[in-house]
C-alpha positions as CSV (number, residue, x, y, z in Angstrom):
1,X,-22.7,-2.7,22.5
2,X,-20.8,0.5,21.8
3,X,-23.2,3.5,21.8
4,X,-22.0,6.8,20.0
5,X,-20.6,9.8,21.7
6,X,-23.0,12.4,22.0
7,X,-20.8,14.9,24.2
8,X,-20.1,18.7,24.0
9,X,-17.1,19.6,21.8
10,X,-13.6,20.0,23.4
11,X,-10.3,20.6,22.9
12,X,-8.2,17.8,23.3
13,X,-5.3,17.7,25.8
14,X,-2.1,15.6,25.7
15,X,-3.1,12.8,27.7
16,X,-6.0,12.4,25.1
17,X,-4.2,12.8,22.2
18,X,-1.6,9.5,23.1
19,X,-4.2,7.6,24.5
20,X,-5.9,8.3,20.8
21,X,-2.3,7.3,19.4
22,X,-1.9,4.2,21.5
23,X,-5.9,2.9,20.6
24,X,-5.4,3.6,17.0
25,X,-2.2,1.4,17.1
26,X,-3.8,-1.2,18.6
27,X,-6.6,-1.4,15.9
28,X,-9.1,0.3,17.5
29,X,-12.2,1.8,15.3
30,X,-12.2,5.6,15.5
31,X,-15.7,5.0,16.8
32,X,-14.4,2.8,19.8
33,X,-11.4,5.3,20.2
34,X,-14.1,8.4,20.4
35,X,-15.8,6.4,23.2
36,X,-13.3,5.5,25.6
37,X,-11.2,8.8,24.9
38,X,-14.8,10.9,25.5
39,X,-14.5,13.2,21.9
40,X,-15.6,13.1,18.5
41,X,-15.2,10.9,16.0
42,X,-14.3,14.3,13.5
43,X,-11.9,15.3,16.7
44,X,-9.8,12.1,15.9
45,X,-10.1,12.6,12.3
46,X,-8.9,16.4,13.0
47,X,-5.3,15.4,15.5
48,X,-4.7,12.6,13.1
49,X,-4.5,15.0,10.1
50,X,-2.8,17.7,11.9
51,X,0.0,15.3,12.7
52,X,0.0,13.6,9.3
53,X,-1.0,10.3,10.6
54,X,0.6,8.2,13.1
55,X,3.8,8.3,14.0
56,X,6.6,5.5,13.9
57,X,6.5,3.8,17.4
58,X,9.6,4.8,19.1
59,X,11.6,1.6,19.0
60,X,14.9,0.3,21.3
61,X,18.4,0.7,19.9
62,X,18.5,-1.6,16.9
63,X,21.5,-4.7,17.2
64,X,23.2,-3.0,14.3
65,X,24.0,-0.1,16.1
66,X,27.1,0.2,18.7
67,X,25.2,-0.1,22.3
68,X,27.6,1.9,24.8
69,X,28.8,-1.2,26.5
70,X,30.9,-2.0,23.0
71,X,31.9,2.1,22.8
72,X,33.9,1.1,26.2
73,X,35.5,-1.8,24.7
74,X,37.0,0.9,21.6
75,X,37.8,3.2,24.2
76,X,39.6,1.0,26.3
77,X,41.4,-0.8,23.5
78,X,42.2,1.8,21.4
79,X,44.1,3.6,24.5
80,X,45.8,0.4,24.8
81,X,47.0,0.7,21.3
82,X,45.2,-2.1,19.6
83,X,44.3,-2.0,16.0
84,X,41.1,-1.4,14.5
85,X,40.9,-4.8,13.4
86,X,41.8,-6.6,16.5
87,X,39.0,-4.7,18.6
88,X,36.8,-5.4,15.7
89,X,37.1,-9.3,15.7
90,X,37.0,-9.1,19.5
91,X,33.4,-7.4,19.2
92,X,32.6,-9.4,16.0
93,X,31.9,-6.3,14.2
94,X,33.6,-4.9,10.4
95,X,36.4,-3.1,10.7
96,X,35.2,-0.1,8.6
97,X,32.0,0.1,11.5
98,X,35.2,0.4,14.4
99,X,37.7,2.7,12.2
100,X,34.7,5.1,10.8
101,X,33.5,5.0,14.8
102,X,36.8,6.3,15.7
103,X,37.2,8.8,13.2
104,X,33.8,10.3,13.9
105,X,34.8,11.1,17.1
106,X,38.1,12.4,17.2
107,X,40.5,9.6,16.7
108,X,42.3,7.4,18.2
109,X,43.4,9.8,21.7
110,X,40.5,12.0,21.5
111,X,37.6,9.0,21.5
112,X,35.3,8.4,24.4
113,X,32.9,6.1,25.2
114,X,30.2,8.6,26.5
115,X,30.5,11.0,23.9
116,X,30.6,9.3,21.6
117,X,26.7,7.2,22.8
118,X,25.6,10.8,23.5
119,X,26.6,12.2,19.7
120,X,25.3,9.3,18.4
121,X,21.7,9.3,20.0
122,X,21.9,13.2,18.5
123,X,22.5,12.4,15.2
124,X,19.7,9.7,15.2
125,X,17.3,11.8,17.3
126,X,14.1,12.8,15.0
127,X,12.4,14.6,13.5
128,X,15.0,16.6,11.7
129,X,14.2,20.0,10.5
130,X,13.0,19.4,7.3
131,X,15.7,20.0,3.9
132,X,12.6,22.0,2.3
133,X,12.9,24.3,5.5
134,X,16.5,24.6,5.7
135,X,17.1,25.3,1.8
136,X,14.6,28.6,0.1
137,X,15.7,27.6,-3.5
138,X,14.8,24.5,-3.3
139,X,11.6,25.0,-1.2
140,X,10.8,27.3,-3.8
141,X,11.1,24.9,-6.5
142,X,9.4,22.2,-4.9
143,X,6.2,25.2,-4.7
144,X,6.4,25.9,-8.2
145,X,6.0,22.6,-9.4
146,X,2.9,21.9,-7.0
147,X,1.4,24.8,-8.0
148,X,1.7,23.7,-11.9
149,X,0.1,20.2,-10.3
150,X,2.7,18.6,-10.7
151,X,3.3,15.1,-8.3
152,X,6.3,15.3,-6.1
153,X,7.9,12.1,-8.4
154,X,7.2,13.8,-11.1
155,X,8.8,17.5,-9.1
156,X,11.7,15.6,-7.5
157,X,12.5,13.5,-10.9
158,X,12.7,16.9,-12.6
159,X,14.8,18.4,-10.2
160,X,17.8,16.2,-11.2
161,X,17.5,17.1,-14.9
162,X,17.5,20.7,-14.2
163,X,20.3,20.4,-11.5
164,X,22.2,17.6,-12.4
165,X,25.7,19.0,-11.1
166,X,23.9,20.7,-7.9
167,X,23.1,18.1,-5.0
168,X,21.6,20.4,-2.8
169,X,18.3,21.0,-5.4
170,X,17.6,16.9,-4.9
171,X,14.7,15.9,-2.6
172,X,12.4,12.5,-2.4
173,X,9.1,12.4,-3.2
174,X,8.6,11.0,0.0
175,X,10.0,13.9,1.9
176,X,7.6,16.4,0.0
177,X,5.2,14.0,0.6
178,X,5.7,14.1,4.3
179,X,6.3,17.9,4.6
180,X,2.8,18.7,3.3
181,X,1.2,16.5,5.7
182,X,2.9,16.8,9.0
183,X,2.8,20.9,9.0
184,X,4.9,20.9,11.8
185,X,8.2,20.7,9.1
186,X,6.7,24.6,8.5
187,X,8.2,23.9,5.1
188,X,4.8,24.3,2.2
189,X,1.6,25.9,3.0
190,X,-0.9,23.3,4.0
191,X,-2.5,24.9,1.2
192,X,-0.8,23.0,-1.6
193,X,-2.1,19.8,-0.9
194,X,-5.1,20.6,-2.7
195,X,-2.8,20.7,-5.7
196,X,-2.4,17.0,-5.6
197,X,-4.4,14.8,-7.4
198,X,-5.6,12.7,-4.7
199,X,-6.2,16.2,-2.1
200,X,-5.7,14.4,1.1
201,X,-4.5,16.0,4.1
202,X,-2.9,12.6,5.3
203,X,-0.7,9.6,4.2
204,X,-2.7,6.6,3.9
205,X,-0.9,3.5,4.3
206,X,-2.8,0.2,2.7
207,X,-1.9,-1.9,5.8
208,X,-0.6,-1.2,8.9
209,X,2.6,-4.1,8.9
210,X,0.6,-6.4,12.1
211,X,-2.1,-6.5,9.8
212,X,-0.4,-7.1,6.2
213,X,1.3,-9.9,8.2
214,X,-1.6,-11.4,9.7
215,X,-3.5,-11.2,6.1
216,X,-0.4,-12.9,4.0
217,X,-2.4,-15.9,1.9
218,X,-0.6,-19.1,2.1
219,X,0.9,-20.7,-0.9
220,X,0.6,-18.2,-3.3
221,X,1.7,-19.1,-6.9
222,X,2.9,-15.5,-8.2
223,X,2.3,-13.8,-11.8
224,X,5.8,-14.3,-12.9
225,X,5.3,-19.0,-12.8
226,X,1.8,-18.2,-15.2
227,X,2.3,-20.0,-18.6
228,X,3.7,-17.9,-21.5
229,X,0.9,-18.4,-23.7
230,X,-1.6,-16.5,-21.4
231,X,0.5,-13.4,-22.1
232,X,-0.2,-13.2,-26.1
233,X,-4.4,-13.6,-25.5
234,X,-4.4,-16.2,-28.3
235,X,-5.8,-19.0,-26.2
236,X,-9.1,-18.7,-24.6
237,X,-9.8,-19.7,-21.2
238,X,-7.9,-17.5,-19.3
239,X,-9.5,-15.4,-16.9
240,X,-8.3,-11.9,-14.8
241,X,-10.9,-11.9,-11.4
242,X,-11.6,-8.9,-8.7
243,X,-14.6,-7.7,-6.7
244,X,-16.1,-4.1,-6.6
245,X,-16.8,-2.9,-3.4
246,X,-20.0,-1.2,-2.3
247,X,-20.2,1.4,0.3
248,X,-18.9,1.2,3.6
249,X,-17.1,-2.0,2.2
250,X,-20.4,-3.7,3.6
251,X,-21.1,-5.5,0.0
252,X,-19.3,-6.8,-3.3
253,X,-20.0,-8.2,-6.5
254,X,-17.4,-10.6,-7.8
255,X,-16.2,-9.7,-11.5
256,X,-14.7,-12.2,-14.0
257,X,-13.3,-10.7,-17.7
258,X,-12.0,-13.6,-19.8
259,X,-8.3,-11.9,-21.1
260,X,-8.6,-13.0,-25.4
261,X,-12.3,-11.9,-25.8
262,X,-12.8,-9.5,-22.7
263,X,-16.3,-11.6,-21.8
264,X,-17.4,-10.9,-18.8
265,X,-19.4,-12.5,-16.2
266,X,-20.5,-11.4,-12.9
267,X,-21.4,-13.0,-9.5
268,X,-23.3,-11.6,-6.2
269,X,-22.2,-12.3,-2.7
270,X,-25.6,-11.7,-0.7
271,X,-23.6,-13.6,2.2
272,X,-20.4,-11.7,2.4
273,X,-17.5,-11.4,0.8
274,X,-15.2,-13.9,3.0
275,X,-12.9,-16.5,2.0
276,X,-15.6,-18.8,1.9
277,X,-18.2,-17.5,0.5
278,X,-16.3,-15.3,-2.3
279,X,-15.0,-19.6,-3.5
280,X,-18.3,-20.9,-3.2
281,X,-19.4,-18.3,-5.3
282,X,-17.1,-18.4,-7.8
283,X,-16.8,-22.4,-8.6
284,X,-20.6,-22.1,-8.6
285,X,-19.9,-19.6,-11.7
286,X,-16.3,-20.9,-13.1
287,X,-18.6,-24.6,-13.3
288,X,-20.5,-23.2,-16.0
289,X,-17.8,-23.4,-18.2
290,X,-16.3,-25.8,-20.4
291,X,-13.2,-27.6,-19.0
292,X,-11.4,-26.1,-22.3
293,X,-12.2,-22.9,-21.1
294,X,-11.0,-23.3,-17.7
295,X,-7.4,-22.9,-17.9
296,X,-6.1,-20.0,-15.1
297,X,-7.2,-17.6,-13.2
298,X,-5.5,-14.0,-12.5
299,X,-6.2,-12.7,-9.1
300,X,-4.6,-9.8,-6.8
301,X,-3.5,-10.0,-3.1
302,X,-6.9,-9.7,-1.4
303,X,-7.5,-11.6,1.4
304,X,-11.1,-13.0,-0.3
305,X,-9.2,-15.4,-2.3
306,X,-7.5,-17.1,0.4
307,X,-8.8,-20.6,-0.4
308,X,-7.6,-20.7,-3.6
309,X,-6.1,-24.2,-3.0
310,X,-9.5,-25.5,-2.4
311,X,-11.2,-24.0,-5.8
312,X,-8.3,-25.1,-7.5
313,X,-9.2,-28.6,-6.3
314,X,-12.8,-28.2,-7.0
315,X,-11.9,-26.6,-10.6
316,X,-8.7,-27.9,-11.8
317,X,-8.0,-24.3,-12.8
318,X,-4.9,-23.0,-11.5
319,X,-5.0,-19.5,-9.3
320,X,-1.4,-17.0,-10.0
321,X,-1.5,-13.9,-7.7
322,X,-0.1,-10.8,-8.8
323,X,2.6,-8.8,-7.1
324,X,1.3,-6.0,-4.5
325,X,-0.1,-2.5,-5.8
326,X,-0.2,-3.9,-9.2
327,X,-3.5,-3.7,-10.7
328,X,-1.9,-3.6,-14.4
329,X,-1.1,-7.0,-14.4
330,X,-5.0,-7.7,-14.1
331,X,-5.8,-4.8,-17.1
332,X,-8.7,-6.2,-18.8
333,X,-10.0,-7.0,-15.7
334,X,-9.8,-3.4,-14.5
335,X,-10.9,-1.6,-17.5
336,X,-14.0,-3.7,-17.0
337,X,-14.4,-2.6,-13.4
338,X,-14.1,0.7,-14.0
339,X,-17.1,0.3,-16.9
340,X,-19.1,-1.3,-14.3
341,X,-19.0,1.9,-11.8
342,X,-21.5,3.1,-14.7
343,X,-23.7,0.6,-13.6
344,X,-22.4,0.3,-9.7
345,X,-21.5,3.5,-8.4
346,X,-19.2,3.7,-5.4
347,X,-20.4,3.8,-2.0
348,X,-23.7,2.2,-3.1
349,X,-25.2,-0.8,-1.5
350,X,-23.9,-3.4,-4.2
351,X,-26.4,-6.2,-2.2
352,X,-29.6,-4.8,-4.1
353,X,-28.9,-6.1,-7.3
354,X,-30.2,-9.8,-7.8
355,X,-28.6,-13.0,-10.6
356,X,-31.3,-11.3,-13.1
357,X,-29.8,-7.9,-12.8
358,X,-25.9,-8.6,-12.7
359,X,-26.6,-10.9,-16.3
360,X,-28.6,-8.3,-17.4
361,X,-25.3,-5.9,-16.9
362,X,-23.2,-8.7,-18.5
363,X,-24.9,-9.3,-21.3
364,X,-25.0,-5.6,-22.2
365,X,-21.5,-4.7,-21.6
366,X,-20.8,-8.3,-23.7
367,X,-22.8,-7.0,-26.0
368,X,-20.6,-3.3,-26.9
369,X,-18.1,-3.8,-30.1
370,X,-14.9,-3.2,-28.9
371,X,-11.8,-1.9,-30.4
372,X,-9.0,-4.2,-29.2
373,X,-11.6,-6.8,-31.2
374,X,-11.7,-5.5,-34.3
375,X,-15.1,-4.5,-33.3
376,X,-16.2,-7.3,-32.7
377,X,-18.6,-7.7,-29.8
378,X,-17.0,-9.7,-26.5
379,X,-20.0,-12.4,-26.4
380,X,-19.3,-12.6,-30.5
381,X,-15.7,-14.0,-29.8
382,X,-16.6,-16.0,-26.6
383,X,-18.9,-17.4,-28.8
384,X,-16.2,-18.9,-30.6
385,X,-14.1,-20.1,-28.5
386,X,-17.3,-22.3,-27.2
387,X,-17.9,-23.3,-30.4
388,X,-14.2,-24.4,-31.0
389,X,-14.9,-26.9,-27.8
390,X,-17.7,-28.7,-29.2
């Protein structure tokens, strides 16, 4: 059992700070990291954020790129006088990689195989100082914009309107992005990060790519395959699903919105919110349904629906996943979920609330005209549409 780290503060030397890199990479806890490293958990928290997260892994020289074993072969050939195309063919690369190798680096006569490697490795040697650094205009338009709050897409899709015959005022998003949180590009005050909307210090990826991989559901039928008709909300039955998450991401409540009447219904999931439990909980609640009212189901990438073949068996209703980062595609569902926060605040324990409760919440929010129904109530128009199945 791993006991907390209750030493004196201390500054952190090199070795620390890679072994901190290497453990985080590995998919240690910070907690875990803290312990074996001998620091504070806020002492990770604090290199991490100074650095602007972790850096890329330094990787070996990708097969795309000339190794210096084919540089000798254009060296030696080219002196010999053979075309461009002929060393190309015998190296299996394009001609246009061999000829723009060559011309990079002097020609035909002038080319060498070392000196070529060596330039090379230069040009691809990061980090580069930063374009915001190396160009005051366009650092200082990049400023102006944060300080009007503005989001870097929103400064670096302006830029081009403003500029549009000057290529030298043209940045990414990403790059500003990047320059506020690694400070080390000495580009924009650390400062202006509060000026973005989310105020973080660091980037904060959604997966690390091992564990995206390892998470992939199997046989996923995607958003684009889901009948037409679901699209125009004229037929009832089809549902968008999600949880909410309670604090620490140690409890959920499952969340069902049906998409032509907005009727809601809600499950608990006192065990956990795995695989297994989240489809044991929700054909328990999908069963109380008419078949006629059991047509689809909308869900996003989340790793709790990953035995969505199995409910589909058990159900007969059909699961269609939407695409990554899209919460959109699932918009009555997350209008509904972001009602619910009234009644489920985040980083609450969500496994308090009992059956009697979560209806109690249903019925009330199913019971608010709405709008979008000609104010209607959602439980009026559900109403319906059970009626209609009789």
């Amino acid at each position: 059992m791993e006991r907390e780290w209750t030493g004196n503060p201390r500054r952190l030397s090199h070795a620390d700070q890679a072994e901190i890199e290497r453990l985080i990479r590995d998919g240690e806890t910070y907690a875990a990291t803290a312990l074996r490293v001998g620091c504070s958990e806020k002492s990770i928290q604090r290199y991490l954020a100074s650095i602007g997260g972790l850096q890329s892994r330094g990787r070996p020289r990708s097969p795309r790129q000339l190794s210096r074993e084919e540089r000798e072969e254009i060296s030696r050939h080219a002196l010999r006088g053979e075309s461009m195309r002929a060393i190309a063919a015998r190296l299996e690369r394009a001609p246009s990689t061999i000829s723009r190798e060559v011309a990079l680096n002097g020609g035909r006569d002038a080319y060498r195989a070392w000196r070529a490697d060596r330039a090379a490795l230069e040009r691809g040697r990061r980090p580069k100082p930063s374009k915001l650094l190396l160009n005051a205009r366009l650092r200082c338009e990049v400023d102006r914009g944060l300080c009007e709050r503005w989001s870097p897409q929103q400064i670096a899709a302006r830029l081009v309107r403003e500029y549009p015959d000057d290529p030298s005022m043209r940045v990414s998003h990403e790059t500003i992005y990047k320059t506020l949180f690694v400070q080390a590009r000495e580009a924009l005050r650390k400062e202006l990060t509060k000026c973005l909307r989310s105020g973080r210090t660091q980037r904060h990826p959604h997966l690390r790519t091992e564990q995206a991989k390892r998470g992939r559901i199997q046989n996923m039928v995607m958003l684009s395959e889901r009948p037409p008709e679901v699209e125009d909300r004229a037929v009832p039955g089809h549902w968008e699903g999600d949880l909410i998450i309670g604090k620490g991401g140690r409890s959920a409540i499952g969340t069902l919105v049906e998409r032509s009447s907005r009727f809601l219904m809600l499950f608990g999931l006192p065990n956990g919110r795995s695989a297994e439990h989240v489809r044991v909980a929700l054909t328990r609640t999908i069963g109380k349904l008419p078949n006629e009212l059991r047509r689809t189901l909308t869900w996003d990438q989340g790793n709790e629906l990953a035995d969505h073949v199995r409910f589909t068996i058990d159900t007969k209703m059909q699961v269609f996943f939407c695409d990554p980062h899209s919460p959109w595609q699932r918009g009555s569902n997350e209008n509904t979920n972001g009602l619910l926060r009234q009644y489920f605040p985040s980083g609450t324990d969500l496994s308090v609330h009992g059956t009697a409760h979560l209806n109690a919440v249903a019925r009330q929010l199913n019971g608010r005209p709405r709008e979008t129904l000609g104010w209607l109530k959602p439980a009026e128009v559900f109403g319906q549409s059970v009626a209609t199945t009789d």
